[in-house]
RODO-2510 file (C-alpha; in nm, 4 decimals, decimal comma):
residues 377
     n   res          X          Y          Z
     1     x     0,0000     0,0000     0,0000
     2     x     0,1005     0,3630    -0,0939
     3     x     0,2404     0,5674     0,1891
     4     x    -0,0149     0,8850     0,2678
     5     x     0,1951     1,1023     0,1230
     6     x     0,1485     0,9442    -0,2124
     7     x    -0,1780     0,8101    -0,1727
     8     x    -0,4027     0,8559    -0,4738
     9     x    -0,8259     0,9561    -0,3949
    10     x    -1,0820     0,9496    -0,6351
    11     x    -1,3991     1,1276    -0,5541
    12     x    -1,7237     0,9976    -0,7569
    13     x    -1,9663     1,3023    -0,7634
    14     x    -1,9316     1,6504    -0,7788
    15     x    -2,2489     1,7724    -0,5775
    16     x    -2,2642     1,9402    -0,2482
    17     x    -2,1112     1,5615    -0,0514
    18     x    -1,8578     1,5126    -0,3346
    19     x    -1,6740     1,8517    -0,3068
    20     x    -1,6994     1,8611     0,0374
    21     x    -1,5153     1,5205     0,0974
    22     x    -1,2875     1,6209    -0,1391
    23     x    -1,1748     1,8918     0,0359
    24     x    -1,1598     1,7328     0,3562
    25     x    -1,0498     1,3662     0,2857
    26     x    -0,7438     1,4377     0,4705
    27     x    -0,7904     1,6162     0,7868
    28     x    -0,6632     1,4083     1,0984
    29     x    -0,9334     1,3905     1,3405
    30     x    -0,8421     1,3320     1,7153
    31     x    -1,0575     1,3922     2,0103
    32     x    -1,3922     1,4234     1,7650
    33     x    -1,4622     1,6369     1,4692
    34     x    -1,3151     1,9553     1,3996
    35     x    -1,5557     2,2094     1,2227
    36     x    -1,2879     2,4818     1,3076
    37     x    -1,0585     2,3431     1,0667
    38     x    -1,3186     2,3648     0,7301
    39     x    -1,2344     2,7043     0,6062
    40     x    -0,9106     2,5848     0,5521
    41     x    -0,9664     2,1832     0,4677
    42     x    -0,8640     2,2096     0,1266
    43     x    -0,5169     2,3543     0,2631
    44     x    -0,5106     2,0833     0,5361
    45     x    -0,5929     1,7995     0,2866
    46     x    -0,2903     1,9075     0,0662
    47     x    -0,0615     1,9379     0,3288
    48     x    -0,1747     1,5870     0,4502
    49     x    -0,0368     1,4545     0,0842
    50     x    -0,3794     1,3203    -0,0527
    51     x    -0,3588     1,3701    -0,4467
    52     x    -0,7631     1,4029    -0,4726
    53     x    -0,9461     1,3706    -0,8246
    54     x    -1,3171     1,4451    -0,7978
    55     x    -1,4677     1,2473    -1,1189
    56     x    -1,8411     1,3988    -1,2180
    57     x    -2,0687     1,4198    -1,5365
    58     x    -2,1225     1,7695    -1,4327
    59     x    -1,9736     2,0023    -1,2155
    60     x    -2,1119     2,3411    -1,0164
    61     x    -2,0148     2,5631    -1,3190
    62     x    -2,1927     2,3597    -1,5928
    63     x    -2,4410     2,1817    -1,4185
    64     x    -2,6682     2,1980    -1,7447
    65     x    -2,4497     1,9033    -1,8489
    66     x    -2,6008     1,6489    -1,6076
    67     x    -2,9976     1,7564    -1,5885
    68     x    -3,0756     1,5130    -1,2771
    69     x    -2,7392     1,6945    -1,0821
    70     x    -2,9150     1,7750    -0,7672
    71     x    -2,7136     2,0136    -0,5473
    72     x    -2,7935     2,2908    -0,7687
    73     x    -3,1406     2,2640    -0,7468
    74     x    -3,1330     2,2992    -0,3900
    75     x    -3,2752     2,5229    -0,1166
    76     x    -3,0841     2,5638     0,1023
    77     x    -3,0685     2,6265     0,4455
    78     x    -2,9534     2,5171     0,7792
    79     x    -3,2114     2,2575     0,9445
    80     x    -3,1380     1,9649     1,1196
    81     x    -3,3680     1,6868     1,0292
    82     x    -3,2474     1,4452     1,2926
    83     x    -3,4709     1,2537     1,4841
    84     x    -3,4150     1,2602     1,8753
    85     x    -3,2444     0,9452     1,8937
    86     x    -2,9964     0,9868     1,5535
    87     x    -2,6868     1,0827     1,7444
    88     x    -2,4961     0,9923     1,3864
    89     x    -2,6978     1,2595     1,1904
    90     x    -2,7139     1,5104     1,5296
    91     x    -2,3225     1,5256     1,4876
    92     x    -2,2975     1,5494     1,1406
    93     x    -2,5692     1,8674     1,1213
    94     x    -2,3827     2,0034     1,4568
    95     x    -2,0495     1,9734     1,3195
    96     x    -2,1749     2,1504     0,9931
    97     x    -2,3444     2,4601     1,1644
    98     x    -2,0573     2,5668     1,3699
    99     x    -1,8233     2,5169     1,0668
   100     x    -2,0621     2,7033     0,8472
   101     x    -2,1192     3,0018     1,0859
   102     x    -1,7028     3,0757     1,0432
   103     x    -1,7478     3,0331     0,6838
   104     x    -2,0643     3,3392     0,6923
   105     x    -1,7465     3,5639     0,7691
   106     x    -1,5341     3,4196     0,4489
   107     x    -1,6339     3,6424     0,1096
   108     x    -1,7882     3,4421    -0,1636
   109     x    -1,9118     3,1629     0,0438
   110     x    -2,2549     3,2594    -0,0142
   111     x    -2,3230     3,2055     0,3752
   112     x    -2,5376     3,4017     0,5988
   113     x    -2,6856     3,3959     0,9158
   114     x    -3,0784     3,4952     0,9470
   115     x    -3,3500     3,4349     1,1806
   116     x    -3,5107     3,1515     1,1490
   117     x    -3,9263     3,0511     1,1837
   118     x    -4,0467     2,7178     1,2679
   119     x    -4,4275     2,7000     1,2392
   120     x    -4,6599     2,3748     1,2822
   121     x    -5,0197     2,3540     1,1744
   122     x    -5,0821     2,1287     1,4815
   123     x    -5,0377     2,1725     1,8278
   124     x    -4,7564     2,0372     1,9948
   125     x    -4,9023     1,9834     2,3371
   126     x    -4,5724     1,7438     2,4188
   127     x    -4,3159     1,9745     2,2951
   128     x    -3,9342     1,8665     2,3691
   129     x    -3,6997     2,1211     2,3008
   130     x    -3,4860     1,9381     1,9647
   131     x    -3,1157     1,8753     1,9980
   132     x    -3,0183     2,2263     1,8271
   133     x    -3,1379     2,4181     2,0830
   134     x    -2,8572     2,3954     2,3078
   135     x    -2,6060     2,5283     1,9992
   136     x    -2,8257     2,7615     1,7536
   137     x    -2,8222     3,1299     1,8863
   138     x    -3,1345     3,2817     2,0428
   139     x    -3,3473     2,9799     2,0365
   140     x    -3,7162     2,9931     2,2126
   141     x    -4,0255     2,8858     2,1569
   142     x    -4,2688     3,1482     1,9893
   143     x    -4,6198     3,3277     2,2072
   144     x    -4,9150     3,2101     2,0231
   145     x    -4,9770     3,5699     1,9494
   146     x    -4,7045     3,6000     1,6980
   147     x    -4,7721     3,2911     1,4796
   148     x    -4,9378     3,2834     1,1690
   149     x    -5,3411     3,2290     1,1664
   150     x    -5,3131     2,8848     1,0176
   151     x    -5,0748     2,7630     1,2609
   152     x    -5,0437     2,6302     1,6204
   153     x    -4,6737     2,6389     1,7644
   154     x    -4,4114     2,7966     1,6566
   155     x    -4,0199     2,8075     1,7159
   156     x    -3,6772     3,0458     1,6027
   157     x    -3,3772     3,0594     1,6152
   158     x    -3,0464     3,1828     1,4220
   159     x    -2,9505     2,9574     1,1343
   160     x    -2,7548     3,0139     0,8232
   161     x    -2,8980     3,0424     0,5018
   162     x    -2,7069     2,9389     0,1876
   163     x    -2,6526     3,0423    -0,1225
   164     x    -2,6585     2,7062    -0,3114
   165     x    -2,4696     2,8134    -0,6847
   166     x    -2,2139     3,0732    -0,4986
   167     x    -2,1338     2,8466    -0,2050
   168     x    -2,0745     2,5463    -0,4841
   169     x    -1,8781     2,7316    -0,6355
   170     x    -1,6526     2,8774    -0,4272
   171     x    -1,6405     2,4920    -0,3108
   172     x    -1,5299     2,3985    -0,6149
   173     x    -1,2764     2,6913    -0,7067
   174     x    -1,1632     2,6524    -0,3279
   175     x    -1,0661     2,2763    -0,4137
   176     x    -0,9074     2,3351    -0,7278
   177     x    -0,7149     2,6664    -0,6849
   178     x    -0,4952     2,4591    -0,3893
   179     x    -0,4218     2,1409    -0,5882
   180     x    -0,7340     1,9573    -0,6372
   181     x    -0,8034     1,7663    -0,9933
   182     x    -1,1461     1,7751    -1,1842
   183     x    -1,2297     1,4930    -1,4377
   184     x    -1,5768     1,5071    -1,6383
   185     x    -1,6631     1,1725    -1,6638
   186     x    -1,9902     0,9452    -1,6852
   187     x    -1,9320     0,6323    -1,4462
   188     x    -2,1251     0,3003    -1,5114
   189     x    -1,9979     0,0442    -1,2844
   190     x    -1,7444     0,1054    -0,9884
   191     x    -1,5155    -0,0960    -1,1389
   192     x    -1,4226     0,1449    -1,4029
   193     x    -1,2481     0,3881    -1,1224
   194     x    -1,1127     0,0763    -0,8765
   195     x    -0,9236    -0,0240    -1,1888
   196     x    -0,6954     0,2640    -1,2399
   197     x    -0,3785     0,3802    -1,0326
   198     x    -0,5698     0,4953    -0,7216
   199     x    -0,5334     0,3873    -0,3290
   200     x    -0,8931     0,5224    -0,2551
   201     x    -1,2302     0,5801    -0,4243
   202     x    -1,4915     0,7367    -0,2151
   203     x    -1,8778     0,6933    -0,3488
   204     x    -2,0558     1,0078    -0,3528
   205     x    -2,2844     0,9226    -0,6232
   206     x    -2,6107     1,0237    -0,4784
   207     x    -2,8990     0,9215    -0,6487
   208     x    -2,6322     0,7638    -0,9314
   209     x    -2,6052     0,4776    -0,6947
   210     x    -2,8878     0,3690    -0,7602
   211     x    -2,8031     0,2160    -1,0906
   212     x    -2,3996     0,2405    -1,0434
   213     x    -2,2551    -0,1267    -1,1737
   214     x    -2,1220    -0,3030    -0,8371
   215     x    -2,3842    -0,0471    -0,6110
   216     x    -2,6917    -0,0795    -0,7575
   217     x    -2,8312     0,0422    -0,4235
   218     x    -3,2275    -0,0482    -0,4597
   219     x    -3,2874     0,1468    -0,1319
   220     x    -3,1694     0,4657    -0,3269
   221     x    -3,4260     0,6434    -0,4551
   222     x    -3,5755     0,9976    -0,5615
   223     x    -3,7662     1,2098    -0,3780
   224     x    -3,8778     1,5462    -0,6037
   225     x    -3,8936     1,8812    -0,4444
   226     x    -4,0199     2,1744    -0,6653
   227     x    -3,9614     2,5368    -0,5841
   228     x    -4,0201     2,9004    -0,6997
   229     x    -3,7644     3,1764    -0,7054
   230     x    -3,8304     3,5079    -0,6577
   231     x    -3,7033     3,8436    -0,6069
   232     x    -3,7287     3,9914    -0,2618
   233     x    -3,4598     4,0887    -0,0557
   234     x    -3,5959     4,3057     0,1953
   235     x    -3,6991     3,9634     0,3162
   236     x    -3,4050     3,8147     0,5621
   237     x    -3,5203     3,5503     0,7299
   238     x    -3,6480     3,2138     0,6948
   239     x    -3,9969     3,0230     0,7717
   240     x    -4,0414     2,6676     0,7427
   241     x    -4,3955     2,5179     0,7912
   242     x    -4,4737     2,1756     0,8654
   243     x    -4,8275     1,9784     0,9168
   244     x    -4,9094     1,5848     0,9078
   245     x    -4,8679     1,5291     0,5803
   246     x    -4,5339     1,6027     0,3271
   247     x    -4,8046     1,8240     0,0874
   248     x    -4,8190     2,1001     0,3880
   249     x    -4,3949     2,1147     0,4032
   250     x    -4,3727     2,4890     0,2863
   251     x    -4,0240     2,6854     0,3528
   252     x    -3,8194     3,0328     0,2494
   253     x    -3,5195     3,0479     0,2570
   254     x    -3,3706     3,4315     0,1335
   255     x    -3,0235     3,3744    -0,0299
   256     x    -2,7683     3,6429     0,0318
   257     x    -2,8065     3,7965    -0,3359
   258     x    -3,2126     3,9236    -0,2735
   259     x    -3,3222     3,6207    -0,4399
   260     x    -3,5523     3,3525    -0,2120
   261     x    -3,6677     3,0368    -0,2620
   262     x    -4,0050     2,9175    -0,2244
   263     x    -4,0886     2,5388    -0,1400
   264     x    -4,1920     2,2775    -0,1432
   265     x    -4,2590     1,9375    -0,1871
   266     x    -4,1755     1,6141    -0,1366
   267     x    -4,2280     1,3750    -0,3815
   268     x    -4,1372     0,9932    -0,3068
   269     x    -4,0223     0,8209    -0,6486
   270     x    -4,1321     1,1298    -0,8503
   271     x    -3,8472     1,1650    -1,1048
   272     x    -3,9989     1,4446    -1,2796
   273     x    -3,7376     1,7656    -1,3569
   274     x    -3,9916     2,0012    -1,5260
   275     x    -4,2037     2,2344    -1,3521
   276     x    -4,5765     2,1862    -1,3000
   277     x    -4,7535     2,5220    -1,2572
   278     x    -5,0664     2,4396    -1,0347
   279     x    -4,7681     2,2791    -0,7877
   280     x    -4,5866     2,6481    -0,8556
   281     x    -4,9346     2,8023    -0,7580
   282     x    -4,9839     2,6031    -0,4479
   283     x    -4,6744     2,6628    -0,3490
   284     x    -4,6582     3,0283    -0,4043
   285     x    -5,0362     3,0700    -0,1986
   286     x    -4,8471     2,8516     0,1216
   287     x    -4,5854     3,1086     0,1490
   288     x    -4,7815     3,3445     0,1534
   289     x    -5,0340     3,2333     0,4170
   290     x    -4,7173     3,2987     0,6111
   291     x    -4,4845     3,5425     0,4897
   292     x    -4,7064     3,8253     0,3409
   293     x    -4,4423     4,0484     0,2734
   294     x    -4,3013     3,8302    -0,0060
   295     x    -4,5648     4,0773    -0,1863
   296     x    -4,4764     4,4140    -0,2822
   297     x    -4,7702     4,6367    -0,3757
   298     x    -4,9698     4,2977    -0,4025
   299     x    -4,7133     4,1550    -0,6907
   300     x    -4,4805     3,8660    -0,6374
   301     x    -4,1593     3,9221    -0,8784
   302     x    -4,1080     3,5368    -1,0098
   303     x    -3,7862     3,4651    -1,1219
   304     x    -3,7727     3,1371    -1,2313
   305     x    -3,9467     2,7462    -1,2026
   306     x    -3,7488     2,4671    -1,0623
   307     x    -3,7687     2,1251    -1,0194
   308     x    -3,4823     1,8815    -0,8525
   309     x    -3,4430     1,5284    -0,7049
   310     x    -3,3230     1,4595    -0,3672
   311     x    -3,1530     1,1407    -0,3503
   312     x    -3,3020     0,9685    -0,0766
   313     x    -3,2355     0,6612     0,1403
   314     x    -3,3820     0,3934     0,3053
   315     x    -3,2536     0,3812     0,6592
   316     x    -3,0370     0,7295     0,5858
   317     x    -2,7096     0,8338     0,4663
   318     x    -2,4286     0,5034     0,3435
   319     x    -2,0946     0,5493     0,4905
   320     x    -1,9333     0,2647     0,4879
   321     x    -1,5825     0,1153     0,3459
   322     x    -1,4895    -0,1760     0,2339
   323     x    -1,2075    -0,3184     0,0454
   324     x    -1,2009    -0,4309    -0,2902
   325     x    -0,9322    -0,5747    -0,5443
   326     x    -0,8910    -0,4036    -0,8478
   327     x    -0,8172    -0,5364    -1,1924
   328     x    -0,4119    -0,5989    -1,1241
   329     x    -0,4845    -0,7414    -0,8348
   330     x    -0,4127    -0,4685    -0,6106
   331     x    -0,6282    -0,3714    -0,2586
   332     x    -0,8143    -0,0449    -0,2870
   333     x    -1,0296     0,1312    -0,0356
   334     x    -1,3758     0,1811    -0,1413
   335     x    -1,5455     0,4363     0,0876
   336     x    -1,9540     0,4754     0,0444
   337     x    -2,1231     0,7994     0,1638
   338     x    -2,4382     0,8845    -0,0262
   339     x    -2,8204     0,8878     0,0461
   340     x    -2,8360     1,2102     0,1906
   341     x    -3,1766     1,3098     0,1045
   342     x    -3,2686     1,6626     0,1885
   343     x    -3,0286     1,7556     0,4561
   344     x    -2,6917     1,7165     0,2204
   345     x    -2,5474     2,0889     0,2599
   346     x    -2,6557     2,0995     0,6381
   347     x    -2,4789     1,7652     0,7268
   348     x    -2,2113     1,7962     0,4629
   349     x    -1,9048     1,8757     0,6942
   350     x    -1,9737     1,6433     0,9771
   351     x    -2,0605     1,4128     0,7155
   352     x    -1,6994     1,4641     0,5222
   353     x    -1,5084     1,4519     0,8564
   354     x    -1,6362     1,0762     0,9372
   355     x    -1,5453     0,9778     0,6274
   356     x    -1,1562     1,1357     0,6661
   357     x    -1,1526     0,9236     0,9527
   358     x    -1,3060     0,5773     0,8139
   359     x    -1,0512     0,6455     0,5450
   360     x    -0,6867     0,7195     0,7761
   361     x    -0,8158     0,4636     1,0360
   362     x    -0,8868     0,1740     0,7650
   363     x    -0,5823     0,2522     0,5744
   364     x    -0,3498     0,2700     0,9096
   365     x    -0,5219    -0,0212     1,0672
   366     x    -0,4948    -0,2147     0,7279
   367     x    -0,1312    -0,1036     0,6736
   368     x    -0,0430    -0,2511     1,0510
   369     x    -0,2475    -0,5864     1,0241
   370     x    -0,2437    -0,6494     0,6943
   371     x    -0,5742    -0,7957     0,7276
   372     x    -0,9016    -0,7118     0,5420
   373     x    -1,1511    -0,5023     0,7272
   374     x    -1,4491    -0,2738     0,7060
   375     x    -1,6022    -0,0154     0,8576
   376     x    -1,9320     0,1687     0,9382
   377     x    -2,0216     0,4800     1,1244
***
């Protein structure tokens, strides 16, 4: 095996999870994960000696070339999705929040912190305050006189809102401007990167692995989420609303550039990418039942229709290695992390950090024993 400071990483996928491993494939963790370290991962993975190739049919600045690439059709923001007892996910969004509220001070990141709005249509009579609250700045739970009509309970708090194309690409330039290599590429089976010079390949394929030759992950799958962008910046915060069903999920999210998004929905194995206009018009007459000031003298300014694929999971996020032989016979790390559904920005740095560590501790532990192994986190 190739000593670290000449061993070889490919990257499969160029989304949100791709780029972000990439850049941090090769920070040391010790003593847990280190979010104070991302705004300077790239630097850390180069001085670490990881020669890192991220391989992608498209890439953040011509994401036209691959029309089911689904980090650019993203919100986003900063919301933690974990359920109460997913300590994996809980330190992965964590991790992420405190490493993307240092990156809200870096220009070009497309980061910003706003005050968030958590509104339910239901009551919430046994209320337990979620993990986030002990971390996210000025978190309480709202006076029923300041919700919206339509809804029951109500939370805020200070989250960061995110800039999907600028923050993907200053990803991407960050990557490449300190050594990082970029190869547009459509992958059909595994196989086809394992084979070539490479110590490590590290799955980010998203919904790809799905239908990847030696994944073919059946409990990948897509879940749709269509949203409208308009202009509006003297709105700067965001509101999420949630009910009992996925059809009442409605969010905005402002973007640092006076554009904001306007979801949503969520669409189990929908693969549809274009637009459907009474969806648009549903969506537009949710946000408004609770953030009237979208409207300026009663007119919305609509910017554009979009339509994008989360690539869901069954049971969550992959990330997992294993060891496979390649063509010449050689051992080569094979690192899974993909699945990441709707929370793939806010869990993105936590989520690259565990996989820097499955990949130094199965390459030290394989490079003392000799021994196959495999790991999951």
């Amino acid at each position: 095996m190739r000593s670290k400071s000449a061993a070889k990483v490919t990257v499969l996928g160029g989304g949100v999870v791709g780029l972000t491993v990439g850049a941090d494939s090769g920070v040391q963790v010790v003593g847990g994960l280190r979010p104070d370290t991302f705004h300077r991962a790239s630097s850390v993975l180069q001085a670490r000696g990881y020669k890192v190739t991220v391989v992608s049919r498209a890439f953040p600045d011509n994401p036209e070339d691959d029309p089911s690439f689904t980090s650019p059709a993203a919100g986003a923001h900063w919301r933690s999705f974990a359920e109460k007892d997913d300590y994996r996910l809980q330190e992965w969004d964590e991790t992420t929040f405190q490493a993307m509220i240092r990156l809200c001070d870096v220009p070009g990141t497309g980061l910003m912190m706003a005050p968030a709005f958590e509104f339910w249509a239901d009551p919430m009579e046994s209320w337990e305050d979620p993990f986030f609250a002990r971390f996210t700045p000025k978190y309480k739970i709202l006076d029923t006189a300041s919700l919206p009509p339509t809804c029951k309970f109500g939370i805020s708090y200070e989250t960061i809102c995110i800039n999907v194309p600028k923050y993907l690409l200053w990803l991407l330039e960050k990557f490449k401007s300190l050594g990082g290599s970029l190869r547009q590429q459509s992958v059909a089976h595994i196989d086809e990167l394992l084979s070539e010079d490479v110590d490590v390949v590290i799955n980010c394929a998203g919904l790809g692995a799905r239908t990847l030759g030696g994944v073919e992950d059946v409990q990948t799958y897509a879940t749709r989420g269509q949203t409208v962008l308009v202009r509006a910046p003297h709105v700067r915060h965001t509101v999420t609303r949630l009910g009992q069903v996925h059809e009442d999920f409605t969010y905005i999210i402002p973007r640092d550039d006076g554009i904001v998004v306007l979801g949503g929905t969520y669409q189990a194995n929908n693969y549809t990418l274009e637009p459907d206009m009474p969806t648009a018009e549903a969506i537009i007459q949710r946000c408004l039942s609770i953030c009237p000031e979208l409207q300026v003298d009663g007119k919305l300014d609509i910017i554009k229709h979009k339509a994008g694929l989360r690539p869901t999971r069954v049971g969550g996020v992959r990330c997992e290695a294993e060891w496979k032989e390649s063509t010449d016979k050689r051992k080569v790390l094979l690192v899974h992390c993909y699945g990441h559904g709707g929370y793939g920005f806010q869990s993105s740095i936590g989520c690259a950090a565990t996989v820097a560590m499955i990949t130094d501790g199965e390459r030290a532990r394989r490079g003392t024993h000799g021994d196959e192994l495999a790991a999951k986190l």
